[in-house]
Backbone of each chain as ProteinMPNN parsed JSONL, in Angstrom:
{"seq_chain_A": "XXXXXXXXXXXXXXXXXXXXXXXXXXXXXXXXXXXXXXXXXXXXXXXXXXXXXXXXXXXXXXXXXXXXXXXX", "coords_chain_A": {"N_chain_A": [[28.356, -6.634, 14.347], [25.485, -6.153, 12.186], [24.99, -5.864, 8.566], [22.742, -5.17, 6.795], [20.164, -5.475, 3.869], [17.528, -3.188, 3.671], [14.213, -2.351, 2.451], [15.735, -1.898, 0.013], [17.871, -0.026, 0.884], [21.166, 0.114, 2.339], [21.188, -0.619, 5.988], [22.208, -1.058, 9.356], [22.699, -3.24, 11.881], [24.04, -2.729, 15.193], [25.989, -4.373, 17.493], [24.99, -6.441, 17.348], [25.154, -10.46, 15.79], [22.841, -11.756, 15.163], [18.927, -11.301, 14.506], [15.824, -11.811, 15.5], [12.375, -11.547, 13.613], [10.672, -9.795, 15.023], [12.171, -8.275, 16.689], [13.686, -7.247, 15.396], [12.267, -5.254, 13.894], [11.749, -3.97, 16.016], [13.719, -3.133, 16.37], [14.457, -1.15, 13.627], [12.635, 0.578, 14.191], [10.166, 0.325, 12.981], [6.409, 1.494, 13.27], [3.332, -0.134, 14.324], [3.888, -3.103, 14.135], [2.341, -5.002, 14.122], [1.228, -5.322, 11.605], [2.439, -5.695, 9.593], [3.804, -7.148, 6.82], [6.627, -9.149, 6.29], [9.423, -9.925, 4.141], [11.888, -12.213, 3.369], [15.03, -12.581, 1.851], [13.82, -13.077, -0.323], [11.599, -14.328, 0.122], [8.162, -14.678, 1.301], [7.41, -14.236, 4.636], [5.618, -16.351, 6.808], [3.282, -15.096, 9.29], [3.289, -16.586, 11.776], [5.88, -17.687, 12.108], [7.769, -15.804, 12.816], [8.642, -15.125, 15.362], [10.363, -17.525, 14.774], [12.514, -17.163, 13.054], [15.679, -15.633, 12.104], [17.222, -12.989, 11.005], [20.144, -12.298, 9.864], [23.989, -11.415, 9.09], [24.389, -9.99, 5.933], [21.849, -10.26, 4.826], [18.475, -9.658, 2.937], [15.802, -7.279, 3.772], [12.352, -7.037, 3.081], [9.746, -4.908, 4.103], [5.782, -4.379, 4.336], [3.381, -2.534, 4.841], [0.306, -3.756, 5.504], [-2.065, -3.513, 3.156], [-5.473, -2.105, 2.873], [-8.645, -2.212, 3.619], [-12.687, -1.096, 3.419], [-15.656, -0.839, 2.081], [-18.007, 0.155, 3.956]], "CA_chain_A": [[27.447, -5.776, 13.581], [25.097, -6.932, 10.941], [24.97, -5.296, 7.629], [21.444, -5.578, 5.834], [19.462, -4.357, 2.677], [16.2, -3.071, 4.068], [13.662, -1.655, 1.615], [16.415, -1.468, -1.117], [18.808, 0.58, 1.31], [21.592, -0.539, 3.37], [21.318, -0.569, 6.877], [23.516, -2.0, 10.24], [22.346, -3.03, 13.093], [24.776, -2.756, 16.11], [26.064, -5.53, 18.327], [24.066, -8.192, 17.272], [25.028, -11.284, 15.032], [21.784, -12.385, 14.501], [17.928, -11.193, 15.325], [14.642, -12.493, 14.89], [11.903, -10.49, 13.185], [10.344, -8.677, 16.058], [13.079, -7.546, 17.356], [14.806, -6.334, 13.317], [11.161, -4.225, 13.361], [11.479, -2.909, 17.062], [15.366, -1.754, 16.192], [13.924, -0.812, 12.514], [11.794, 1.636, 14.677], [8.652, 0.337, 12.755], [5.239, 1.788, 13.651], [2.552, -0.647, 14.375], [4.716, -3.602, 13.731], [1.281, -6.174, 13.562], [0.298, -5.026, 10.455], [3.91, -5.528, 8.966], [4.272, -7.955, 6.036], [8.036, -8.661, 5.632], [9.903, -10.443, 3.004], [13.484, -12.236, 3.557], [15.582, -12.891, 0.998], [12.54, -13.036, -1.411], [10.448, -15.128, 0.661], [7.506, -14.095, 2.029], [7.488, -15.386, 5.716], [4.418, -16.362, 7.505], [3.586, -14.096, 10.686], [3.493, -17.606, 12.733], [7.591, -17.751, 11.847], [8.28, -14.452, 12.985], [9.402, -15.008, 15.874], [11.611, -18.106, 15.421], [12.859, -16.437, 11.709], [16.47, -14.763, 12.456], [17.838, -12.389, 10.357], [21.905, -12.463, 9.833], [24.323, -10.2, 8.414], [24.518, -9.979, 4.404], [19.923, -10.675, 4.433], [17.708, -8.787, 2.037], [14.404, -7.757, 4.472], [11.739, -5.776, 2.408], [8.372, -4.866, 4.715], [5.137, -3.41, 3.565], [2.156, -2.767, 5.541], [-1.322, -4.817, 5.065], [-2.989, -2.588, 2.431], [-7.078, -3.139, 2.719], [-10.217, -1.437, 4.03], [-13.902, -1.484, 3.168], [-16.702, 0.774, 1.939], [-18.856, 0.142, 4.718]], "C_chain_A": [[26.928, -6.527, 12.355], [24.673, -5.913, 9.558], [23.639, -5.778, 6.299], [21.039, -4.853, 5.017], [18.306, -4.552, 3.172], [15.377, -2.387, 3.172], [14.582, -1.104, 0.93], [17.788, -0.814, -0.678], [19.852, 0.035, 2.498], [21.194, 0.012, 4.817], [21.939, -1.581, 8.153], [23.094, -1.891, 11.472], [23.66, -3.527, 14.278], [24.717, -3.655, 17.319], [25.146, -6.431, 18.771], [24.831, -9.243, 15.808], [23.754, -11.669, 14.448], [20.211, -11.734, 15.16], [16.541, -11.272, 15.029], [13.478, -11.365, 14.583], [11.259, -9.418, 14.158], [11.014, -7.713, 16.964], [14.109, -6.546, 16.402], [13.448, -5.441, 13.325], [11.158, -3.351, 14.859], [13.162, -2.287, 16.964], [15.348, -0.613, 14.821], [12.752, 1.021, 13.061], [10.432, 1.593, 13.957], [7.143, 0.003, 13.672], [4.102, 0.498, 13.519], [2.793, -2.283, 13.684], [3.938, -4.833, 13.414], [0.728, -6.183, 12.39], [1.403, -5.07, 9.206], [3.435, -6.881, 7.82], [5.688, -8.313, 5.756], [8.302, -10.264, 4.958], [11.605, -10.75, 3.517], [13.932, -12.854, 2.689], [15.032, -13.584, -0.439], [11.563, -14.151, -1.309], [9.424, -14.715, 1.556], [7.562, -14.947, 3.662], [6.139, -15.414, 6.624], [4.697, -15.774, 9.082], [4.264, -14.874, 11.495], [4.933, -18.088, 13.02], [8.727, -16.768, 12.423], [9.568, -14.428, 14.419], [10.671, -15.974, 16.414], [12.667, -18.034, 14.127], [14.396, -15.504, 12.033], [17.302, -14.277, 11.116], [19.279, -12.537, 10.665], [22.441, -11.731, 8.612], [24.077, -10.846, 6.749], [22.631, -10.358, 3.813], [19.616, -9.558, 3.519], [16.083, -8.951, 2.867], [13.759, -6.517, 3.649], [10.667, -5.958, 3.779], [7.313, -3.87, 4.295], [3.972, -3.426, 4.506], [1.122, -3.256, 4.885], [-2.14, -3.348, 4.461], [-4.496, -3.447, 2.074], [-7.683, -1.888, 3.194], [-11.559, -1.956, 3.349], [-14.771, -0.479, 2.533], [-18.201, 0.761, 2.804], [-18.274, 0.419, 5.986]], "O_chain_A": [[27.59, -7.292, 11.653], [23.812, -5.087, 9.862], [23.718, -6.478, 5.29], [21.3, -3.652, 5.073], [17.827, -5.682, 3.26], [16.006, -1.354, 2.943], [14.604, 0.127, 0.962], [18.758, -0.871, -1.434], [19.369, -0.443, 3.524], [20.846, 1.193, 4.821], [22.121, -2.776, 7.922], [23.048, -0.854, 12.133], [24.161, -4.646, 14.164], [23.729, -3.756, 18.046], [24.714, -6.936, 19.807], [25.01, -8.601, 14.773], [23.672, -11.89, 13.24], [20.232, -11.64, 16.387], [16.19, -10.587, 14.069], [13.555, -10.312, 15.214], [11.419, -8.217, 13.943], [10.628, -6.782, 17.67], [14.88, -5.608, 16.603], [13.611, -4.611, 12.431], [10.656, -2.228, 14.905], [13.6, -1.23, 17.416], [15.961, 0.454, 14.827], [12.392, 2.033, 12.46], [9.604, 2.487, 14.131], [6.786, -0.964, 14.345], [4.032, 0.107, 12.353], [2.009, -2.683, 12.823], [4.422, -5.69, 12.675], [-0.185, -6.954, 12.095], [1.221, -4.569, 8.096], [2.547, -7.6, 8.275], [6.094, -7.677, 4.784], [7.701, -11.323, 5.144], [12.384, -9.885, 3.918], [13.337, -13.912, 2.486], [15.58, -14.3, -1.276], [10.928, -14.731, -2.19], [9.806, -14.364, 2.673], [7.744, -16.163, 3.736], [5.725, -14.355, 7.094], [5.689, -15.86, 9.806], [5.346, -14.567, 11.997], [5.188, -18.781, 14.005], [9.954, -16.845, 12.488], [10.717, -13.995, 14.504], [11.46, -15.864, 17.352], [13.627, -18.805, 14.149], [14.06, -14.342, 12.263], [17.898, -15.039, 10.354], [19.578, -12.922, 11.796], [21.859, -11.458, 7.562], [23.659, -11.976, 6.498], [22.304, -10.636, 2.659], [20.4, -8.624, 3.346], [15.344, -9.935, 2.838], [14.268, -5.406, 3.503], [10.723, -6.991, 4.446], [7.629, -2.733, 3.944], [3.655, -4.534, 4.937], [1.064, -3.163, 3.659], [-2.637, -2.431, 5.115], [-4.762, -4.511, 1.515], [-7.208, -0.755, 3.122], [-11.592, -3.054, 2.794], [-14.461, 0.712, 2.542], [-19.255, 1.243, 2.392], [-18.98, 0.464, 6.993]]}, "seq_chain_B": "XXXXXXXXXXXXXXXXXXXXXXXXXXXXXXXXXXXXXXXXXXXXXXXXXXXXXXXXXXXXXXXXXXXXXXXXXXXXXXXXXXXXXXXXXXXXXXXXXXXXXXXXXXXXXXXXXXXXXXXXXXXXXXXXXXXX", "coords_chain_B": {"N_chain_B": [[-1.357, 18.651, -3.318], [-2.553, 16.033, -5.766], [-1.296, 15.081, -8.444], [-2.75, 13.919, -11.368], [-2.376, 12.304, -14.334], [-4.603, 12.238, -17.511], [-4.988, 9.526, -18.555], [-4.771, 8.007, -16.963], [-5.92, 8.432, -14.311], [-8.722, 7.616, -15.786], [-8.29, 5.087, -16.448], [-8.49, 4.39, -13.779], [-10.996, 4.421, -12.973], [-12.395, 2.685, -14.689], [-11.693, 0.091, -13.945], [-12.639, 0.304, -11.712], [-15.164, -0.454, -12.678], [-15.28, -2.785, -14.471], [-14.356, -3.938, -12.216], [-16.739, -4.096, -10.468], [-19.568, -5.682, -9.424], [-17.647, -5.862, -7.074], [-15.182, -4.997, -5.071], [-12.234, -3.175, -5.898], [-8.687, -2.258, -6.076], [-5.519, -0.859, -6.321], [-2.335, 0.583, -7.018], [-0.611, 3.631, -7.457], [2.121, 5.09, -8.892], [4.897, 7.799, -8.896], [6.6, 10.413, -8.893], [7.291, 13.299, -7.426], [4.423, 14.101, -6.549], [3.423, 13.77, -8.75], [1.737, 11.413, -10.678], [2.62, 8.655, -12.788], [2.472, 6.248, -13.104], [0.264, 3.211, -13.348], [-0.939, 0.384, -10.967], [-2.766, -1.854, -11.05], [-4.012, -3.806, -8.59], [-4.737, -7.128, -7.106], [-7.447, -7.824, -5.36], [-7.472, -9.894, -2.689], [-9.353, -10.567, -1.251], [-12.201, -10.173, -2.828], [-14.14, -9.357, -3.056], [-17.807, -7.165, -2.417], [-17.539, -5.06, -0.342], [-15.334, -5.101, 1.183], [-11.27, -4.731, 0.892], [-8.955, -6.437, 0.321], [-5.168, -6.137, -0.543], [-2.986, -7.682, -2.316], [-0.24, -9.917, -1.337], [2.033, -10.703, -2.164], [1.792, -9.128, -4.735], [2.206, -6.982, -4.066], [4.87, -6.597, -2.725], [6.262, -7.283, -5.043], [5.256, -4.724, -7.096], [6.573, -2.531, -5.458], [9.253, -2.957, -5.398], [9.778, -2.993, -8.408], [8.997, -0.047, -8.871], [10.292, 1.218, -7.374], [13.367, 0.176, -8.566], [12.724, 1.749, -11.149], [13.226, 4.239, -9.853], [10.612, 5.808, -9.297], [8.461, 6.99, -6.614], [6.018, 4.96, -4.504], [2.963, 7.055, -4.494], [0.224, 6.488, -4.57], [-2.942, 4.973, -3.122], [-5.042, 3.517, -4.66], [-8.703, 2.368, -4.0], [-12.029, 0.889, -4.971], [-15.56, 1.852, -4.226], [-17.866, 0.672, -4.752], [-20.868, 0.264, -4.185], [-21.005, 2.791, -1.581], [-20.62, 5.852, -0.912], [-17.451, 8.504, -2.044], [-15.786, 8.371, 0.274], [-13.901, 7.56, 2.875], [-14.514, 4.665, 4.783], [-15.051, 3.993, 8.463], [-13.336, 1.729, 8.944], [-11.206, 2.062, 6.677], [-10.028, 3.959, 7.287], [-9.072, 2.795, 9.627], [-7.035, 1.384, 8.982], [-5.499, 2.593, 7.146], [-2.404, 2.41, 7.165], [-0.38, 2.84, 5.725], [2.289, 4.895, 5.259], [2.634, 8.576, 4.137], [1.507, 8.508, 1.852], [-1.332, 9.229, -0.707], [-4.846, 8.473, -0.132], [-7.158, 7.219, -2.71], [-10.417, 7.107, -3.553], [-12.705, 5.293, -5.591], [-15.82, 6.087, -6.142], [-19.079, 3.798, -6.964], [-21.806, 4.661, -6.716], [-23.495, 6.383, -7.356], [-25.195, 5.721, -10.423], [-23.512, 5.73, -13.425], [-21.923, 7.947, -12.967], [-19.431, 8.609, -11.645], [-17.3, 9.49, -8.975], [-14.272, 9.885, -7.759], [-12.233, 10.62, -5.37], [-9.777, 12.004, -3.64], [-7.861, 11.367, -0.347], [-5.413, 12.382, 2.522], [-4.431, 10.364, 5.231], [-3.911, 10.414, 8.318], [-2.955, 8.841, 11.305], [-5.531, 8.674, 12.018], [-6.683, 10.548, 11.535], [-8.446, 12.414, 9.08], [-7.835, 14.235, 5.865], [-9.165, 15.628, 3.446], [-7.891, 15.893, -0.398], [-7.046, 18.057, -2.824], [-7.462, 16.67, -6.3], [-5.445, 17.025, -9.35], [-6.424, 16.603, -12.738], [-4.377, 16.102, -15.26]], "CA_chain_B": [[-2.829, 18.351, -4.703], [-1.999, 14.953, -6.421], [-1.679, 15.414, -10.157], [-2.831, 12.395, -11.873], [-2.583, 12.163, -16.513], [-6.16, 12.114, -17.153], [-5.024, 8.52, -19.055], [-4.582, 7.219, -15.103], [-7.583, 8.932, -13.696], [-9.948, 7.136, -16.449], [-8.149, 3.486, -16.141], [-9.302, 3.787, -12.176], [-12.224, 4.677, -12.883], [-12.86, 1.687, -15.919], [-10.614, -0.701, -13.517], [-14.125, -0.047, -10.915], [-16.468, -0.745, -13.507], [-14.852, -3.951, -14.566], [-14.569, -5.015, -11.236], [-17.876, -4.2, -9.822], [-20.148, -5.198, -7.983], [-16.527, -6.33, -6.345], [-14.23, -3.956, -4.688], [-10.606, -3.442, -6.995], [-7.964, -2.01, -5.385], [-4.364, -0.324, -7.144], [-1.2, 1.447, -6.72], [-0.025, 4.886, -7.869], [3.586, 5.605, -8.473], [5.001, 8.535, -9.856], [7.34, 11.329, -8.512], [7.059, 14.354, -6.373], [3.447, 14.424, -6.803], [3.404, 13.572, -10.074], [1.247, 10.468, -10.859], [3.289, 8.465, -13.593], [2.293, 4.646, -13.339], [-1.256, 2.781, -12.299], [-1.202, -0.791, -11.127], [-4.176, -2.675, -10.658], [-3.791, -4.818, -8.059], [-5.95, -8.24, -6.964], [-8.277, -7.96, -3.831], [-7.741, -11.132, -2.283], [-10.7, -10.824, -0.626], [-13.12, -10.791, -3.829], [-15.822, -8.501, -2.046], [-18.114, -6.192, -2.254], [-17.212, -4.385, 0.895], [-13.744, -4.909, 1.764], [-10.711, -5.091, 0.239], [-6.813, -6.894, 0.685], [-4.369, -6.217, -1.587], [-1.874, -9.76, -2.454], [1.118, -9.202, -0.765], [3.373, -10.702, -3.678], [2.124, -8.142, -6.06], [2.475, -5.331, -3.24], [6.191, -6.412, -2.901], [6.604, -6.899, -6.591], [4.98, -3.141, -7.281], [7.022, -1.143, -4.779], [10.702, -3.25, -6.237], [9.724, -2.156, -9.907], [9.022, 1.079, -8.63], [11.996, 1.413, -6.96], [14.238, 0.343, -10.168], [12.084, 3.148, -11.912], [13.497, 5.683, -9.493], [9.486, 5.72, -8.938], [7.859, 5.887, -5.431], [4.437, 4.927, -4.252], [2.222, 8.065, -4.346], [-1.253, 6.611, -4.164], [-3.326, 3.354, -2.992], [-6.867, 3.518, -4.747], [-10.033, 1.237, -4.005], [-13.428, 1.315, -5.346], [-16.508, 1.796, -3.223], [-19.358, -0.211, -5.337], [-22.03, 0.806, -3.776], [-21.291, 3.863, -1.346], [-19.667, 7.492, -1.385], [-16.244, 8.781, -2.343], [-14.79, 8.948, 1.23], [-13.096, 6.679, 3.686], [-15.293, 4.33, 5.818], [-14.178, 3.83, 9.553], [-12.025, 0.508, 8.419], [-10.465, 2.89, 6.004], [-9.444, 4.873, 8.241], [-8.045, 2.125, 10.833], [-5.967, 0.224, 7.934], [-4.287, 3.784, 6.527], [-1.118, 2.25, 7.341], [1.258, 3.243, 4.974], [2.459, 6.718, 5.681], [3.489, 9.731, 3.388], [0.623, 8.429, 0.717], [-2.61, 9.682, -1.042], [-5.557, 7.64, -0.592], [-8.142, 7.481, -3.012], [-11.432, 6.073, -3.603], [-13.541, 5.763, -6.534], [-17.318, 5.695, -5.993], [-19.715, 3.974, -8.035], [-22.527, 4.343, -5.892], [-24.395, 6.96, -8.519], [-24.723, 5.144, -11.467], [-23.677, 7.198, -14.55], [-21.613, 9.434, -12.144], [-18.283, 8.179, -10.644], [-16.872, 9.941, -8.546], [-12.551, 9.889, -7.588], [-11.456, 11.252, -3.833], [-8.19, 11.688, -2.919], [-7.394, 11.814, 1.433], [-4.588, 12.003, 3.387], [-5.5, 9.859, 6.537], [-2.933, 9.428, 9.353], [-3.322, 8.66, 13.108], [-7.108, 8.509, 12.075], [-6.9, 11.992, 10.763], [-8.257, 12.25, 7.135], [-7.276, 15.45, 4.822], [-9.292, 15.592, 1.765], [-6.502, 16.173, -0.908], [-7.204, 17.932, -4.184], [-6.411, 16.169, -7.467], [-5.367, 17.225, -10.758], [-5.923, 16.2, -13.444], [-3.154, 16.669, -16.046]], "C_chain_B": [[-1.878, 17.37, -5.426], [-2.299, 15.298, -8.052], [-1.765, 13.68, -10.582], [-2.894, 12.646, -13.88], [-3.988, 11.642, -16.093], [-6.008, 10.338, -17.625], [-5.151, 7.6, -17.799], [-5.963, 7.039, -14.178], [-8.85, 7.929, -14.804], [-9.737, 5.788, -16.227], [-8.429, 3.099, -14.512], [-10.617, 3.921, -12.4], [-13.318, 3.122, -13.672], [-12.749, 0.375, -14.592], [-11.833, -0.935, -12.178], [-14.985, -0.57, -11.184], [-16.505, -1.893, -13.601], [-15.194, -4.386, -13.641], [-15.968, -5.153, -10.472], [-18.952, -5.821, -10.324], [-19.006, -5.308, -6.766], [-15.09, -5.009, -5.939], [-12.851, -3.531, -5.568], [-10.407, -2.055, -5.919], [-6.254, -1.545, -6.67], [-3.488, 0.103, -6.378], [-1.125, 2.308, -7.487], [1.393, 5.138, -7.449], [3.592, 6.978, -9.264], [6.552, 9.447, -8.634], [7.065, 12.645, -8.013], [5.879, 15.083, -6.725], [2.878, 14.46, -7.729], [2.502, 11.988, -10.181], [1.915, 9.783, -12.516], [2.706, 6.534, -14.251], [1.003, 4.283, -12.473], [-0.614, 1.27, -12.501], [-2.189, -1.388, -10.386], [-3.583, -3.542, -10.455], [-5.083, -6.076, -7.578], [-6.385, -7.745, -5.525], [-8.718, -9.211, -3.769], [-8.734, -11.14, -1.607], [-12.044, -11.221, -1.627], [-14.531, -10.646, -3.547], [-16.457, -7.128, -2.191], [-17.93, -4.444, -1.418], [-15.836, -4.34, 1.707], [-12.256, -4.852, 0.614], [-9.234, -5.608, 1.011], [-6.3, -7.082, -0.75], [-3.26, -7.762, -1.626], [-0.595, -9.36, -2.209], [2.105, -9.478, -1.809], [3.04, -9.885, -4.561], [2.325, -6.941, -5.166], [4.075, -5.543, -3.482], [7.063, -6.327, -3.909], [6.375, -5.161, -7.085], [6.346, -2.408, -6.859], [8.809, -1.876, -5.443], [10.422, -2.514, -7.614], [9.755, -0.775, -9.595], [10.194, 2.06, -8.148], [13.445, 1.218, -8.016], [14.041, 1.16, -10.85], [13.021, 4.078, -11.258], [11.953, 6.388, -8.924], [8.995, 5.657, -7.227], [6.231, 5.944, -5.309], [3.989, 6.065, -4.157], [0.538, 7.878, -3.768], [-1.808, 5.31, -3.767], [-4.786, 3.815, -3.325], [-7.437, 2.741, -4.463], [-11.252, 1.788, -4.194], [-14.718, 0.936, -3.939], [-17.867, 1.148, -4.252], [-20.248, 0.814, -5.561], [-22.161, 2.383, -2.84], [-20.222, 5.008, -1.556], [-18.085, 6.975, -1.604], [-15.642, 9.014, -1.264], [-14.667, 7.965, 2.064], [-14.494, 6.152, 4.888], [-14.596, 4.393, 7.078], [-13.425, 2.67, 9.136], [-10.812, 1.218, 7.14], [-9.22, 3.616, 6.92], [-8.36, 4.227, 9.119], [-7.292, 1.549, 9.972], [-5.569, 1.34, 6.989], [-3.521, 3.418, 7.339], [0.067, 2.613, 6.701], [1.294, 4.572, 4.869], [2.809, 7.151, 3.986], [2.395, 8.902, 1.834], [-0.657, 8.676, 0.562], [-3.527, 8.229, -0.645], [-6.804, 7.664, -1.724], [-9.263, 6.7, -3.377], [-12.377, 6.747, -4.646], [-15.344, 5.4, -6.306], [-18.132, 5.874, -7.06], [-21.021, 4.06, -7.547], [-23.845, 5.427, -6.352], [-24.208, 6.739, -9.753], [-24.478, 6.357, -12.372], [-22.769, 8.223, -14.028], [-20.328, 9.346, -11.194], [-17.613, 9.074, -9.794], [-15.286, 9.693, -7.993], [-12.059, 11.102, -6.622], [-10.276, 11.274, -3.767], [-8.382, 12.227, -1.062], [-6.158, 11.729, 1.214], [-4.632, 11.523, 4.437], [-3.942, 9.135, 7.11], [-3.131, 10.051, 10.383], [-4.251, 8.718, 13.243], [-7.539, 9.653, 12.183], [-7.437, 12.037, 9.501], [-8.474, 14.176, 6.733], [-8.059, 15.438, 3.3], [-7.727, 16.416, 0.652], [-7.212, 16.673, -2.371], [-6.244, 17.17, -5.505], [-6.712, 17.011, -9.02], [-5.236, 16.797, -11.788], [-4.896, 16.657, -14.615], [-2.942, 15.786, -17.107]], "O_chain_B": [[-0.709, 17.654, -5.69], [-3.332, 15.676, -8.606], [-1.129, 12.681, -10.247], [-3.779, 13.359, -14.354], [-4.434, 11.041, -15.115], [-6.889, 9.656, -17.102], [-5.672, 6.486, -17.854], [-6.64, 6.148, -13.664], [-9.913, 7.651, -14.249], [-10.697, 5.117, -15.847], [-8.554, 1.964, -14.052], [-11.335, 3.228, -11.681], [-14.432, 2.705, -13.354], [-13.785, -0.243, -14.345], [-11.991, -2.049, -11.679], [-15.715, -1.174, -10.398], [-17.443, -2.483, -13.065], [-16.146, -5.167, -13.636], [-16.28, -6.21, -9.923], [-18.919, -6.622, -11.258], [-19.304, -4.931, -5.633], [-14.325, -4.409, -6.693], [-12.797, -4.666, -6.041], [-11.169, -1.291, -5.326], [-6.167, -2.082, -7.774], [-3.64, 0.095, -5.156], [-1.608, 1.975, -8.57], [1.85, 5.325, -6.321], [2.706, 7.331, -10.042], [7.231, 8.864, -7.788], [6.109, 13.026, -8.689], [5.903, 16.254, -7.103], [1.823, 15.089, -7.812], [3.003, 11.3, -9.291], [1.647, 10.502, -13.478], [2.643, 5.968, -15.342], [0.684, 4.747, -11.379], [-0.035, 0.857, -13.506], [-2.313, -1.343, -9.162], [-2.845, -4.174, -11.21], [-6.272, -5.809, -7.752], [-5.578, -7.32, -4.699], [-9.699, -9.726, -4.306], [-8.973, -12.31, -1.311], [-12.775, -12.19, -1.424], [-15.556, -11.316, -3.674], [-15.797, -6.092, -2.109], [-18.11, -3.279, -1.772], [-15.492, -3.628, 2.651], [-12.512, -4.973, -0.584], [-8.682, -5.171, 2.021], [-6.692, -7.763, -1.698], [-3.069, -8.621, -0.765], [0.027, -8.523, -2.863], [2.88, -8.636, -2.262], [3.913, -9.703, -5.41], [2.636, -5.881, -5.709], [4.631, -4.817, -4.306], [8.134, -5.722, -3.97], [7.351, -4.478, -7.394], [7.08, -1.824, -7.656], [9.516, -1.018, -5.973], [10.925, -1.406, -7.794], [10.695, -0.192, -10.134], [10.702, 3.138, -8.456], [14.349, 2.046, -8.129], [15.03, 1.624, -11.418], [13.684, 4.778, -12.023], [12.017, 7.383, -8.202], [9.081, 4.609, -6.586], [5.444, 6.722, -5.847], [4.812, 6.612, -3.424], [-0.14, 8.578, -3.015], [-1.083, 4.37, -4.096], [-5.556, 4.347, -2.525], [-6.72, 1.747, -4.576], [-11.605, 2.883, -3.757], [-14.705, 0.076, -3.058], [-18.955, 1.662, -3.992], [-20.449, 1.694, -6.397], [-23.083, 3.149, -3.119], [-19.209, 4.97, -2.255], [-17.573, 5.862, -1.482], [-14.785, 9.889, -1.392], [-15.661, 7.246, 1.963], [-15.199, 6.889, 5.578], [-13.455, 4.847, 6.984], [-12.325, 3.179, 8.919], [-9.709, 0.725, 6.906], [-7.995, 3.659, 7.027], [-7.242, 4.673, 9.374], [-6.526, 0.893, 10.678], [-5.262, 0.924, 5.872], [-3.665, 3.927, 8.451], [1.225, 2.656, 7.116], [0.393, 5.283, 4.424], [3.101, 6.447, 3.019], [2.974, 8.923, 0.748], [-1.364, 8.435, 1.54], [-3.052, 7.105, -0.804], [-7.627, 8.475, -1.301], [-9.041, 5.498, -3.528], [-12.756, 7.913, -4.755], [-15.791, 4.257, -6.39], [-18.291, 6.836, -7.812], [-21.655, 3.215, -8.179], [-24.96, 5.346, -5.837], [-23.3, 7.301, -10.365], [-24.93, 7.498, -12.276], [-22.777, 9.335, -14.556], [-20.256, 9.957, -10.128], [-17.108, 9.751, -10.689], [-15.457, 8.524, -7.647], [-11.63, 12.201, -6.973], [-9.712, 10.186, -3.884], [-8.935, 13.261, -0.686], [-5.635, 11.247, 0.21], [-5.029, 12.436, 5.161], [-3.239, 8.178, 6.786], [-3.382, 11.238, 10.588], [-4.592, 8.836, 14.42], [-8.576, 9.945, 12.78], [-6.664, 11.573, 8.663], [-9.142, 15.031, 7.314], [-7.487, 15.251, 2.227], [-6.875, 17.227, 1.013], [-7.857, 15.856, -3.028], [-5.029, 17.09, -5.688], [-7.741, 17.417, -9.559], [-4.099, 16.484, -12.14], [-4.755, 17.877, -14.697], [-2.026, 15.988, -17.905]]}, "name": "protein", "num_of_chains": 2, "seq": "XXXXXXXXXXXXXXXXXXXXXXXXXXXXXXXXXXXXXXXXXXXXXXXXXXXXXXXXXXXXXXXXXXXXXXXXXXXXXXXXXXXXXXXXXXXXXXXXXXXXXXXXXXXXXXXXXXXXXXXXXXXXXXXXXXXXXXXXXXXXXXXXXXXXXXXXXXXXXXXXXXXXXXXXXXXXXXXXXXXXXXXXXXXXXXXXXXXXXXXXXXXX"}
């Protein structure tokens, strides 16, 4: 079991040692998971990293969605 | 109905002016509908017509906010040139749930106007605001 601070709060993901970000946002249960920004251990990580990036117990992952739009 | 201190409501409104002809973009924290804190954030884009917020001051914002006891309430952006209400790209990039959006339009000079929505699953809610 891995024991993480996600957006400030703990959380534990179950029988895994280790798991790379697409797979910490599809157990995370986050919505629309391309539009994710996340943050590990106060590094921002480029998307292109994502999926060879593995989270492990005791991490700090913040994520924020891509805030934007237009007026056209 | 979002309550905003009128001191909040006038620094979005200035915080358009400034930035025009160029889009500006913010955060709203505060507490259970309460509007408490504005931060003017950068639009890395640097455009008339679009905007992106800078992800290091998004993740910086919502930590301070969070030490406050503070959470996000609102994400403003200015419209320049047209109305006070959500274009279709608005609409598809309301990603962050459980928050106001609002938009200030300067698009009658002399005459700003300040929207609040609620816009999720490409639903939008006009939202009244208060000022306070």
């Amino acid at each position: 079991m891995m024991n993480l601070t996600v957006n400030g709060k703990k959380a534990a993901i179950d029988g895994k040692d280790a798991v790379n970000i697409p797979a910490l946002l599809t157990e995370l249960k986050v919505e629309q998971p391309d539009y994710v920004t996340v943050e590990l251990n106060g590094d921002i990580l480029e998307r292109e990293n994502f999926e060879t990036t593995l989270v492990k117990d005791g991490d700090s992952v913040e994520f924020l969605y891509f805030m934007g739009g237009g007026g056209r | 109905m979002l309550k905003i201190p009128k001191a909040v409501h006038d620094d979005i409104i200035s915080h358009a002016k400034e930035g025009f002809p160029i889009e500006v973009c913010g955060i709203l924290g505060g507490r259970d509908g309460v509007v408490s804190a504005i931060y003017r954030m950068t639009n890395t884009d640097q455009s008339n017509e679009h905007f992106t917020m800078e992800p290091r001051e998004q993740f910086s914002v919502v930590k301070e906010l969070r030490t406050g006891g503070l959470e996000m309430l609102a994400i403003y952006h200015s419209h320049p040139e047209t109305p006070a209400r959500p274009s279709e790209e608005d609409i598809r990039l309301a990603l962050t749930p459980n928050v106001s959006y609002l938009i200030v339009s300067l698009a009658e000079p002399g005459r700003p106007v300040l929207n609040s929505f609620r816009i999720a699953a490409g639903r939008v809610e006009p939202e009244a605001i208060g000022v306070i």
